[in-house]
Backbone as XML, in Angstrom:
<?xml version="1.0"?>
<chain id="A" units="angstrom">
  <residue number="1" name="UNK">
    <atom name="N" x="21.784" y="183.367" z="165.138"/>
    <atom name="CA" x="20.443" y="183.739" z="164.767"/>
    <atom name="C" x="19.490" y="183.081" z="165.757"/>
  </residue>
  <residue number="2" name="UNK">
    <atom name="N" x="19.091" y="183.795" z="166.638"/>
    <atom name="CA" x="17.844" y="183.390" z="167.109"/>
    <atom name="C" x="16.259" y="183.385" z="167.076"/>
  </residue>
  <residue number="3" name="UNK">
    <atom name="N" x="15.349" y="182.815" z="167.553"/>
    <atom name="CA" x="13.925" y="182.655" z="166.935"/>
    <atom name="C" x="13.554" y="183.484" z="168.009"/>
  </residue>
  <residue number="4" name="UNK">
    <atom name="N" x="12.760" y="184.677" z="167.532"/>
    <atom name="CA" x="12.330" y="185.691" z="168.373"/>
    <atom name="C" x="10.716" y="185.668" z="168.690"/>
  </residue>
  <residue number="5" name="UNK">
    <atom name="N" x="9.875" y="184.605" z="167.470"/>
    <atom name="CA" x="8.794" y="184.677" z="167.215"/>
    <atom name="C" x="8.131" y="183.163" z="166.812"/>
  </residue>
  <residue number="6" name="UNK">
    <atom name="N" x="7.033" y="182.772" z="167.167"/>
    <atom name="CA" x="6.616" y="181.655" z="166.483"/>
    <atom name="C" x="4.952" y="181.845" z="166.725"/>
  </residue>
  <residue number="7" name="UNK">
    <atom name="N" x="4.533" y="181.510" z="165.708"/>
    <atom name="CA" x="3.145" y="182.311" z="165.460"/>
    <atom name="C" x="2.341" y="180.724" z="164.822"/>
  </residue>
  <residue number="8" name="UNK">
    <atom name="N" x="1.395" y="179.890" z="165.362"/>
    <atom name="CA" x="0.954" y="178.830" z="164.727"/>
    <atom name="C" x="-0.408" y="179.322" z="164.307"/>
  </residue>
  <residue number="9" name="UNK">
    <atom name="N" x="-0.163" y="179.746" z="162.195"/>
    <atom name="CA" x="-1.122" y="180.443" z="162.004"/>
    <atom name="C" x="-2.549" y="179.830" z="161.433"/>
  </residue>
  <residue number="10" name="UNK">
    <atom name="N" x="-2.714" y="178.336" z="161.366"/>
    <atom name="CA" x="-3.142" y="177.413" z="160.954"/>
    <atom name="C" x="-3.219" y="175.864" z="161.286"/>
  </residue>
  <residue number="11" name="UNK">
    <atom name="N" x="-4.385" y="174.979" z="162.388"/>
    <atom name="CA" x="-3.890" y="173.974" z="162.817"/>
    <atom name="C" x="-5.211" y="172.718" z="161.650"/>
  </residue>
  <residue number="12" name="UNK">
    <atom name="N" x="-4.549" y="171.731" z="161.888"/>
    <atom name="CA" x="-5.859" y="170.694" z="161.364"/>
    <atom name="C" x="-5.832" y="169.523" z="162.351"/>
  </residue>
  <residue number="13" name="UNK">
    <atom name="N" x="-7.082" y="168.706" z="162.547"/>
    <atom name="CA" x="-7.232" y="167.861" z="163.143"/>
    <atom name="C" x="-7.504" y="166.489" z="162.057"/>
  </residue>
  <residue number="14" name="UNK">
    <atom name="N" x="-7.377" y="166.791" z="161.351"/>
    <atom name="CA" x="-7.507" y="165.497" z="160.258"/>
    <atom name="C" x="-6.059" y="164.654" z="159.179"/>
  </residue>
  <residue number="15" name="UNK">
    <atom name="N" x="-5.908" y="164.145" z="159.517"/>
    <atom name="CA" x="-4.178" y="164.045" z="158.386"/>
    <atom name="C" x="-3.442" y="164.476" z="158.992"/>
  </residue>
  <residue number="16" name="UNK">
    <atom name="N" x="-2.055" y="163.950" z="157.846"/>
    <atom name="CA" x="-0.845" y="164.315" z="158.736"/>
    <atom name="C" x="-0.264" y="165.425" z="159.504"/>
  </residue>
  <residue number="17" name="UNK">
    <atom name="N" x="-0.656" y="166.732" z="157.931"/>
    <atom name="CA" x="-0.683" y="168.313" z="158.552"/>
    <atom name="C" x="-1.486" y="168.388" z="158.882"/>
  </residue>
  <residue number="18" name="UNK">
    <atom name="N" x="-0.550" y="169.333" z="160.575"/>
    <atom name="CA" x="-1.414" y="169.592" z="161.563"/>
    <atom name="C" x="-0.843" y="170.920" z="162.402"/>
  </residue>
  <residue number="19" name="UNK">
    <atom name="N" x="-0.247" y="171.920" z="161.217"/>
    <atom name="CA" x="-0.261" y="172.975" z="161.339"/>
    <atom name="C" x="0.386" y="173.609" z="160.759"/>
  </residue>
  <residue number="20" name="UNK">
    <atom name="N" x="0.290" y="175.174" z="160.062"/>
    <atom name="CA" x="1.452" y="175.624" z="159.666"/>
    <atom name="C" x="1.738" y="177.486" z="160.247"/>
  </residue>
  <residue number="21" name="UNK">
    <atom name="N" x="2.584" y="177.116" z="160.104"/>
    <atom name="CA" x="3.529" y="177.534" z="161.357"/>
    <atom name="C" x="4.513" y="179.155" z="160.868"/>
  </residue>
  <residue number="22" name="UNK">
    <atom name="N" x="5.044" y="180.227" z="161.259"/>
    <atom name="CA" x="5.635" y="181.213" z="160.767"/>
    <atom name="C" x="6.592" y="181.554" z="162.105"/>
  </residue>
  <residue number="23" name="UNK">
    <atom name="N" x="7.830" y="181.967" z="161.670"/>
    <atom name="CA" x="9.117" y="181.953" z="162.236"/>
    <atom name="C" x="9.237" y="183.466" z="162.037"/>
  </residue>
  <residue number="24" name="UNK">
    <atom name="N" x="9.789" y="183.964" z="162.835"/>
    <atom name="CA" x="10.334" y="185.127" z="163.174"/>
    <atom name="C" x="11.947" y="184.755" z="163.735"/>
  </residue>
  <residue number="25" name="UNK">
    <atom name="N" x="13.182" y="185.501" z="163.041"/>
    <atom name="CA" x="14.322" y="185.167" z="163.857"/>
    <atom name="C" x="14.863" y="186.892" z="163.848"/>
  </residue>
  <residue number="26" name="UNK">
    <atom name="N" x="15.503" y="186.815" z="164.965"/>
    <atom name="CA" x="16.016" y="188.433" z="165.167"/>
    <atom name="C" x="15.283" y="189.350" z="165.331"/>
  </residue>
  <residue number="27" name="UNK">
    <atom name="N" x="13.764" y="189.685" z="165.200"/>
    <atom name="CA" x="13.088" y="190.485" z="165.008"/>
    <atom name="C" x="13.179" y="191.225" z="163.794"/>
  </residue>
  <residue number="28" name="UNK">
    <atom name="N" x="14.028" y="190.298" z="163.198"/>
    <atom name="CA" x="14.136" y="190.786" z="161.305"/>
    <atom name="C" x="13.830" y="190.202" z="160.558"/>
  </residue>
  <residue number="29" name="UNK">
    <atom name="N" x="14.038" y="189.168" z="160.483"/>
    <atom name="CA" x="13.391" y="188.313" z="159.454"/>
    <atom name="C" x="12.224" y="186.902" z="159.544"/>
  </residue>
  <residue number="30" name="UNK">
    <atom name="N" x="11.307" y="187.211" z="158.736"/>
    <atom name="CA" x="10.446" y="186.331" z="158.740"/>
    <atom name="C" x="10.380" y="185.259" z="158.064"/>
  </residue>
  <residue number="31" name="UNK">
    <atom name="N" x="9.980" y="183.867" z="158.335"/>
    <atom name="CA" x="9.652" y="182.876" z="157.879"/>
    <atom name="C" x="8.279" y="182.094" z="157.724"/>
  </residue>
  <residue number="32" name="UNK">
    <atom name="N" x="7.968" y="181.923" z="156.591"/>
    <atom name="CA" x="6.539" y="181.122" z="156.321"/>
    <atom name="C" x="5.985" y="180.382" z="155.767"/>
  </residue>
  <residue number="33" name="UNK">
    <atom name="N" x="5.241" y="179.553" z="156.138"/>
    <atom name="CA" x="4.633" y="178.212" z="156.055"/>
    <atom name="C" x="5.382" y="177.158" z="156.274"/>
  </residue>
  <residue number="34" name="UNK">
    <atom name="N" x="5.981" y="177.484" z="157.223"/>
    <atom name="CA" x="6.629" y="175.789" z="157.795"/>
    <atom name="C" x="5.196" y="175.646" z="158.399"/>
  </residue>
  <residue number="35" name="UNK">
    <atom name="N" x="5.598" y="173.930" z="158.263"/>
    <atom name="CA" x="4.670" y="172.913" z="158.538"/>
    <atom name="C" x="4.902" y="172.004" z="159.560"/>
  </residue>
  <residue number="36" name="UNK">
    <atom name="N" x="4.227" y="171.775" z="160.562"/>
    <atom name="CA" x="4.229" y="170.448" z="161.456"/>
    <atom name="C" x="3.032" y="169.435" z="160.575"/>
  </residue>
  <residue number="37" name="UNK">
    <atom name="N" x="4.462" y="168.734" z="161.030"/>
    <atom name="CA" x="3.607" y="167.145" z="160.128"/>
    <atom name="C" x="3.430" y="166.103" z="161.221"/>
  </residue>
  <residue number="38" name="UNK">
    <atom name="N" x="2.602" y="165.010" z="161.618"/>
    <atom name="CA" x="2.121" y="164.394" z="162.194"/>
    <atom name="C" x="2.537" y="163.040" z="161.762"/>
  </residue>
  <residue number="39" name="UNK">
    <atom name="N" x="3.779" y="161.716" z="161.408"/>
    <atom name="CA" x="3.574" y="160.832" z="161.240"/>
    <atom name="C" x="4.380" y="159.776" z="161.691"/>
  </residue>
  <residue number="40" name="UNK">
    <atom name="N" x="4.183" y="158.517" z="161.376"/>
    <atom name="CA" x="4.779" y="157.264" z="162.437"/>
    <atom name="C" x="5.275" y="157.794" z="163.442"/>
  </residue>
  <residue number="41" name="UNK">
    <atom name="N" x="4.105" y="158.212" z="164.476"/>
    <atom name="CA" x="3.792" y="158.231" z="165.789"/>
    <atom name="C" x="4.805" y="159.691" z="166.442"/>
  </residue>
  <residue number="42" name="UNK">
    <atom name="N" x="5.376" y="160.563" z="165.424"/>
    <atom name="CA" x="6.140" y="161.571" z="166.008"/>
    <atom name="C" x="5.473" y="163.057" z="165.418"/>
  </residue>
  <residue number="43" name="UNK">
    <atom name="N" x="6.270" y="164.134" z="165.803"/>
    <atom name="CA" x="6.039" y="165.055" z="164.608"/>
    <atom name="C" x="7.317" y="165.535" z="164.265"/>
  </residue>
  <residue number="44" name="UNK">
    <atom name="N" x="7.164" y="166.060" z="162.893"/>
    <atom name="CA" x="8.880" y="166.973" z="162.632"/>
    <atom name="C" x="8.023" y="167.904" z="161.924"/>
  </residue>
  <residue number="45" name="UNK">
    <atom name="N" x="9.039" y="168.942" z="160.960"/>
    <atom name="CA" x="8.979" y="169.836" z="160.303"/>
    <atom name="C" x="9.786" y="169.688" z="158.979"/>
  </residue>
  <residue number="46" name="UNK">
    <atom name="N" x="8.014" y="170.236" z="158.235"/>
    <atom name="CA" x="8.927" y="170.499" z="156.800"/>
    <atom name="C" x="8.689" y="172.303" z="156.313"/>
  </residue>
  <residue number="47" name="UNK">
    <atom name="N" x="10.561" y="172.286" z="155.766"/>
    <atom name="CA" x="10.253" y="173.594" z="155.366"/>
    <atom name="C" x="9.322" y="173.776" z="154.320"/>
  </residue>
  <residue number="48" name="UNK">
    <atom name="N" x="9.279" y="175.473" z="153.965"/>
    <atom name="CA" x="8.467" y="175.258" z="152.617"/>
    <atom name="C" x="9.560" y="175.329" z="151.009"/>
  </residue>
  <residue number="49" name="UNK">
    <atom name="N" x="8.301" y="174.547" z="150.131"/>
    <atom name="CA" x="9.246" y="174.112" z="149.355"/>
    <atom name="C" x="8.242" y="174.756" z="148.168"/>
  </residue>
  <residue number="50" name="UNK">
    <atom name="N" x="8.711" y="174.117" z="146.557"/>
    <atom name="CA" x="7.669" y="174.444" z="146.016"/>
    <atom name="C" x="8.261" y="173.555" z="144.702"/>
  </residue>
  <residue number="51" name="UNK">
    <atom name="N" x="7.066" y="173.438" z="143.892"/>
    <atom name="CA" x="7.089" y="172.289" z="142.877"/>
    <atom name="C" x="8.086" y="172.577" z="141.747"/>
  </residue>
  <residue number="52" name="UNK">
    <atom name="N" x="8.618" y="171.692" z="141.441"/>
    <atom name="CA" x="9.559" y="171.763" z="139.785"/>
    <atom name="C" x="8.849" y="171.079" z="138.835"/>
  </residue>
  <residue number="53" name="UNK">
    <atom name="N" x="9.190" y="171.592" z="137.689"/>
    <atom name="CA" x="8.542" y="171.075" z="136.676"/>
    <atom name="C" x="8.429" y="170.017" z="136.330"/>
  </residue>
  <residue number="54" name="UNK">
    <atom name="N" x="9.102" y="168.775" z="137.298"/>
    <atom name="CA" x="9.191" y="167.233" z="137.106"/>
    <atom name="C" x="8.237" y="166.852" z="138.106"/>
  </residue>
  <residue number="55" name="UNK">
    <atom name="N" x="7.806" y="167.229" z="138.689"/>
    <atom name="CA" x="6.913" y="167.024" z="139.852"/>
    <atom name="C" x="7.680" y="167.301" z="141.394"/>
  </residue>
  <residue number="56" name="UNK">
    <atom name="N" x="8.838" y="166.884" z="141.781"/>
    <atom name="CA" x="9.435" y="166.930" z="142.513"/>
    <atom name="C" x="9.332" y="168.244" z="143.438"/>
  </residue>
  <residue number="57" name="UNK">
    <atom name="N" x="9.719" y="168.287" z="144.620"/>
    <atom name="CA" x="9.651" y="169.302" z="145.554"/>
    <atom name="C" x="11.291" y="169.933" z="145.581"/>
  </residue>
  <residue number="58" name="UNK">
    <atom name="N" x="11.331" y="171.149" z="145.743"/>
    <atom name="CA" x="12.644" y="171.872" z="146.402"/>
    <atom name="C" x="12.347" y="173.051" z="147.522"/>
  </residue>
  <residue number="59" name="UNK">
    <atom name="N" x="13.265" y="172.566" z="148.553"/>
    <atom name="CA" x="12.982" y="173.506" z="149.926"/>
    <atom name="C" x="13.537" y="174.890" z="149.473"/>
  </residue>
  <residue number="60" name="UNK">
    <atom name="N" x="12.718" y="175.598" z="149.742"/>
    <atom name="CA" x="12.724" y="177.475" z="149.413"/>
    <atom name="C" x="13.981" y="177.590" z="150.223"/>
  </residue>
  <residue number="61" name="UNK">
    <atom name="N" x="13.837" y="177.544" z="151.870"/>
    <atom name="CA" x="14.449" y="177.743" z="152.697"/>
    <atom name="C" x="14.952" y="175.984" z="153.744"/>
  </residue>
  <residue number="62" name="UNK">
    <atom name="N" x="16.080" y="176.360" z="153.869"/>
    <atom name="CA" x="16.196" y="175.361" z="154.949"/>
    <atom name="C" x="17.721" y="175.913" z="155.738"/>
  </residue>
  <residue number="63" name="UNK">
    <atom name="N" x="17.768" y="174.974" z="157.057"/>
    <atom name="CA" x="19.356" y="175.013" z="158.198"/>
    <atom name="C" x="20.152" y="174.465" z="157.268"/>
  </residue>
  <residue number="64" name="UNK">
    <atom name="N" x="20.905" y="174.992" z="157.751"/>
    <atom name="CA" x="22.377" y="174.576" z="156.599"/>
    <atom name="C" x="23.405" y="173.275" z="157.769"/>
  </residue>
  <residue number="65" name="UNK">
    <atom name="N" x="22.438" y="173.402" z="159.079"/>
    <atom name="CA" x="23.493" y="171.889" z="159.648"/>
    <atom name="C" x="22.101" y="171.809" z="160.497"/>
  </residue>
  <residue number="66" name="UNK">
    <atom name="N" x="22.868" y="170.296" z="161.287"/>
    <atom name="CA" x="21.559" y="169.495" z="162.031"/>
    <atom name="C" x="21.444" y="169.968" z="163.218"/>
  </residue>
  <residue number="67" name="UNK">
    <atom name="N" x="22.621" y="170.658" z="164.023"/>
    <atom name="CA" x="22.168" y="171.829" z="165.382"/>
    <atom name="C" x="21.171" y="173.179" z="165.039"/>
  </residue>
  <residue number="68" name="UNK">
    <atom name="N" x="20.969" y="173.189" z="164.121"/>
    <atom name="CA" x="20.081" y="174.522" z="163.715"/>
    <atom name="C" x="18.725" y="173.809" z="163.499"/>
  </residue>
  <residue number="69" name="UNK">
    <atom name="N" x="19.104" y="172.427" z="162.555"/>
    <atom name="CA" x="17.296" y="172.196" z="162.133"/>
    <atom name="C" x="17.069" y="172.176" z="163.234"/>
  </residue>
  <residue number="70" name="UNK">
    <atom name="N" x="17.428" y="171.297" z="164.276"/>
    <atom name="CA" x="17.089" y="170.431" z="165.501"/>
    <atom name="C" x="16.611" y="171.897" z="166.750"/>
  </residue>
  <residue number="71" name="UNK">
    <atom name="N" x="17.197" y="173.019" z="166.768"/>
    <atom name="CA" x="16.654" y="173.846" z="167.419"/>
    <atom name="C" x="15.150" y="174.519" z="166.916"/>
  </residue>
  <residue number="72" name="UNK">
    <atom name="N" x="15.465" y="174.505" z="165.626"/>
    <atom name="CA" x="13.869" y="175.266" z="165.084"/>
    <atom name="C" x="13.216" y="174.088" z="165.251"/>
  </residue>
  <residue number="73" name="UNK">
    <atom name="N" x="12.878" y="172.886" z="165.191"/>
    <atom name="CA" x="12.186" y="171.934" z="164.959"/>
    <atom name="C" x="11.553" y="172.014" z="166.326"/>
  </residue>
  <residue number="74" name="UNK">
    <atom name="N" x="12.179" y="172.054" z="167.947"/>
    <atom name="CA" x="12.403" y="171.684" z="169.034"/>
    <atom name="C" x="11.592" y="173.051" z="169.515"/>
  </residue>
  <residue number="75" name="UNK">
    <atom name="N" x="11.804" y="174.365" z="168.818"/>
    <atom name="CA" x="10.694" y="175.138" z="169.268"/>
    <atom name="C" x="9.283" y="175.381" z="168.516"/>
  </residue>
  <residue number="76" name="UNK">
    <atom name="N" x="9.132" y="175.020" z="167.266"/>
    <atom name="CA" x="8.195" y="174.985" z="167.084"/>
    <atom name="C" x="7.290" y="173.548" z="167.296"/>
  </residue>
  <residue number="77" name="UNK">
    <atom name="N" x="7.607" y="172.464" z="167.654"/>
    <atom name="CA" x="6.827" y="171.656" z="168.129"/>
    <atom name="C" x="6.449" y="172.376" z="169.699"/>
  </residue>
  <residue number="78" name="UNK">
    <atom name="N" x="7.529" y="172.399" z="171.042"/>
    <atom name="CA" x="6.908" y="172.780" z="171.519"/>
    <atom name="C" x="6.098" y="174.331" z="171.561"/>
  </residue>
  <residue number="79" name="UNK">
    <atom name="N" x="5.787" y="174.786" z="170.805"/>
    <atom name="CA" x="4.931" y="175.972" z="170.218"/>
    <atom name="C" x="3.873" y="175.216" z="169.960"/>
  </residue>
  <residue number="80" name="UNK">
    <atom name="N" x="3.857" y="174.141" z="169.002"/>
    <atom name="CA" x="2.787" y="173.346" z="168.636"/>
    <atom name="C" x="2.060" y="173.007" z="169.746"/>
  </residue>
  <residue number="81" name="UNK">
    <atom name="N" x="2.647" y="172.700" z="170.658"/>
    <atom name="CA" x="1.860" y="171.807" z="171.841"/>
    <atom name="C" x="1.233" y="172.783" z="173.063"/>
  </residue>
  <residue number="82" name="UNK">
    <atom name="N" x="1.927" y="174.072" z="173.218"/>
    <atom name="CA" x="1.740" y="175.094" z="174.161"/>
    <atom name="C" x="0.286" y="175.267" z="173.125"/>
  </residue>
  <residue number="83" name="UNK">
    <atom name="N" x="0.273" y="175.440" z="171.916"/>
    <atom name="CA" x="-0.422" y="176.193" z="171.367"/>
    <atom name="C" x="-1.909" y="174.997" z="171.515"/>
  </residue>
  <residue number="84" name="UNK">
    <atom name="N" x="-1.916" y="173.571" z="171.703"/>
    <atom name="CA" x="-3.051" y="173.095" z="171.774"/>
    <atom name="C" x="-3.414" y="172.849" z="172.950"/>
  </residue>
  <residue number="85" name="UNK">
    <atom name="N" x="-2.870" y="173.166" z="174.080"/>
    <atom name="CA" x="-2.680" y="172.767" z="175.272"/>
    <atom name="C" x="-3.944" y="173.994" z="175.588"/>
  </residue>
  <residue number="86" name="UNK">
    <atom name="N" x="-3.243" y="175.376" z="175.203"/>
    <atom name="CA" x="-3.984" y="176.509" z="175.546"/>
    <atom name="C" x="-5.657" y="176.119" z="174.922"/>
  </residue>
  <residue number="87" name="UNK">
    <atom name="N" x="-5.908" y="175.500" z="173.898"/>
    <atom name="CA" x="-7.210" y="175.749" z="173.112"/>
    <atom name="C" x="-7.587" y="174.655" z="174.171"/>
  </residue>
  <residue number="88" name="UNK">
    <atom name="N" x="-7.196" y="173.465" z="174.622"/>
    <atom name="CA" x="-7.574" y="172.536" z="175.542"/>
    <atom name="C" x="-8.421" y="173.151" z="176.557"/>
  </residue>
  <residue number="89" name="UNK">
    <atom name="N" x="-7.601" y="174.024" z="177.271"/>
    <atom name="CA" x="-8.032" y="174.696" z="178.554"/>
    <atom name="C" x="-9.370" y="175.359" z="178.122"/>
  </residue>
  <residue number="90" name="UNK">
    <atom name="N" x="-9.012" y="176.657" z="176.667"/>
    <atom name="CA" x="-10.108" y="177.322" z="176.825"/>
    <atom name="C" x="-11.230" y="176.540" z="176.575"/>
  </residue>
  <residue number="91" name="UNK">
    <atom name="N" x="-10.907" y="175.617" z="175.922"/>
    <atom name="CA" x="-12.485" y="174.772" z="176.059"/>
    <atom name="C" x="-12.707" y="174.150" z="176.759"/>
  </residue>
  <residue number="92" name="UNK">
    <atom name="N" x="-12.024" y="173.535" z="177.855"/>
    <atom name="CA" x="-12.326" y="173.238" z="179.236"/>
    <atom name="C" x="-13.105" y="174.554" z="180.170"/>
  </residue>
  <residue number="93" name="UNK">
    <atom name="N" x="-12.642" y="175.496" z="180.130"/>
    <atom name="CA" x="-13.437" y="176.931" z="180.264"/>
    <atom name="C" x="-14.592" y="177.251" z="180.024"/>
  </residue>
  <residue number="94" name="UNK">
    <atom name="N" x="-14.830" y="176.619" z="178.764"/>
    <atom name="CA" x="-16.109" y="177.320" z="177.693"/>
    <atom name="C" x="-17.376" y="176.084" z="178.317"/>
  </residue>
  <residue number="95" name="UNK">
    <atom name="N" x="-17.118" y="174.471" z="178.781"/>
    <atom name="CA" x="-17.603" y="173.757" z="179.406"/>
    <atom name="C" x="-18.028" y="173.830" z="180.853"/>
  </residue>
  <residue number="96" name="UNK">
    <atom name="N" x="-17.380" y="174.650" z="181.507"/>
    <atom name="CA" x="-17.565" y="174.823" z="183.109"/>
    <atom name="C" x="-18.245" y="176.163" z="183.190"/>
  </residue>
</chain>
C-alpha cells in the first residue's frame, strides 16, 4: 500500500497541534484527521481516535507494524515541513 496523496488540511501555530493532516493511499482510499503533534522538541503522528465512555481514547485506524507507522509518519512530517517552507517563501514574496 502506498501513499499516493497527502493533503495538510489544517495548520496551528499555537500548542502542540500543529496540523491535521489527510492520507490518500492507492488512489483508493482515504484517510482523515491524522494529526502532527509538536512535543519534547520532535514531531510524530497521532492517528485519529475517538472517545469511550470511560474517557479514554481508541485509534479508529492505525499500521499494524513499526515499518508502516514509520513510513507514514516520515511522509507526512516531511509534507508538514514542504508545506511550511512553501507559506515561508510566499510570504517572503508578499514582503518584497
Amino acid at each position: 500500500m502506498k501513499i499516493t496523496d497527502i493533503k495538510i488540511r489544517k495548520t496551528f501555530e499555537e500548542g502542540p497541534l500543529r496540523a491535521v493532516v489527510s492520507l490518500t493511499f492507492d488512489d483508493q482510499l482515504a484517510l482523515h484527521d491524522v494529526k502532527v503533534i509538536y512535543a519534547r522538541d520532535r514531531y510524530f503522528v497521532v492517528m485519529p481516535s475517538r472517545k469511550n465512555p470511560d474517557g479514554t481514547f481508541r485509534d479508529m485506524v492505525h499500521p499494524i507494524n513499526a515499518a508502516f507507522r514509520e513510513e507514514i509518519e516520515t511522509a507526512i512530517i516531511a509534507a508538514y515541513r514542504d508545506h511550511l517552507a512553501a507559506q515561508e517563501a510566499a510570504a517572503a514574496d508578499v514582503e518584497a
